[in-house]
N, C-alpha and C positions, 0 to 999 in steps of 0.2 A: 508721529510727524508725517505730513503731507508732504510728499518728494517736489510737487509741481509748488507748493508756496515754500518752501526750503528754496529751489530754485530762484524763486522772485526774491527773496529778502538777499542769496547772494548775488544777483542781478543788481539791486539796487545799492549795494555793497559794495560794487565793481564801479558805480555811479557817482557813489558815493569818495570813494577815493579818488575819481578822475577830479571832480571839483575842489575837492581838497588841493590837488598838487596845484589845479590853478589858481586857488586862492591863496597859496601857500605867497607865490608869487607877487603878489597883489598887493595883500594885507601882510604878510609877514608868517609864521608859524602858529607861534600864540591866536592870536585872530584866528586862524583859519581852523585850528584845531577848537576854538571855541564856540564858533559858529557849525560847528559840525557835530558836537560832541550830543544831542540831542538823537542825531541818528543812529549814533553808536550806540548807547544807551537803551535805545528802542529795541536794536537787534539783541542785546546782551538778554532783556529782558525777555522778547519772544521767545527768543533758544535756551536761554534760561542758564547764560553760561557765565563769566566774568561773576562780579558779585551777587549776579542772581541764581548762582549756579543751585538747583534743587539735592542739598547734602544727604534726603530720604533716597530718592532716586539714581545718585551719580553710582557710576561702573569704578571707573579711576583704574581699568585695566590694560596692559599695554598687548598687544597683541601685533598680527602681521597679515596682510592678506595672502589668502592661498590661489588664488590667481589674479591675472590681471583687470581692473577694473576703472575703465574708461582712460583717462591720461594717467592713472597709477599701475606702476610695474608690481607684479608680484614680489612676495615680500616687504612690499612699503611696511615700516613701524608705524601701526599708530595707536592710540589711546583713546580708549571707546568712554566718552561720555554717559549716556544713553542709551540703551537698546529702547527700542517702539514695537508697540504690539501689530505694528504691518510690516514687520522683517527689516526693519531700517534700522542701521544705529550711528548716530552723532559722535563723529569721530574729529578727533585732530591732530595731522600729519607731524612729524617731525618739524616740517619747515612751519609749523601756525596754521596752516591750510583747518579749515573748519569743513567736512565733508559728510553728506548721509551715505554711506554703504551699506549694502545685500548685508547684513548680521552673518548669511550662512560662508562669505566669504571671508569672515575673519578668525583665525585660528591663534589660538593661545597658546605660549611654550608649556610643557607641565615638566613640572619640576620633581 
């Protein structure tokens, strides 16, 4: 996974939900969610997560970062999707957050 187009799809993701709330307004929920849902879709499919999730590929590990890592405090819980062969893995925060983080920041309980 490319860090700079991860970047752009959740840029457009940030876009994407601005016009939603405004259409929310406008047209109603229904509507607004229906007229959108092509984009959602597209991202599900790129990242490969929601119903496109890759079941050969998926981690489904929960782990914790061992420092902190941009607006995330050490120790955030998250759940590593993917790792990528350029040190990045597809993670998602406790709160839904879809994030790429450093792979060597993320450290597993062992049991």
């Amino acid at each position: 996974m490319n860090k700079d187009m991860f970047k752009i799809h959740m840029d457009y993701r940030d876009l994407e939900n601005d016009l939603y709330f405004k259409l929310e307004k406008e047209v109603g929920i229904d509507k607004a969610s229906e007229l959108l849902d092509s984009f959602m879709e597209y991202r599900e499919q790129y990242l490969k997560i929601g119903k496109y999730l890759d079941d050969n590929k998926y981690i489904g590990k929960t782990g914790f970062l061992s420092k902190k890592y941009e607006d995330f405090e050490r120790y955030l819980r998250v759940e590593v999707i993917y790792n990528y062969e350029d040190g990045y893995s597809l993670c998602e925060t406790t709160t839904g957050l879809i994030k790429l983080i450093p792979t060597e920041l993320i450290s597993f309980e062992t049991e």
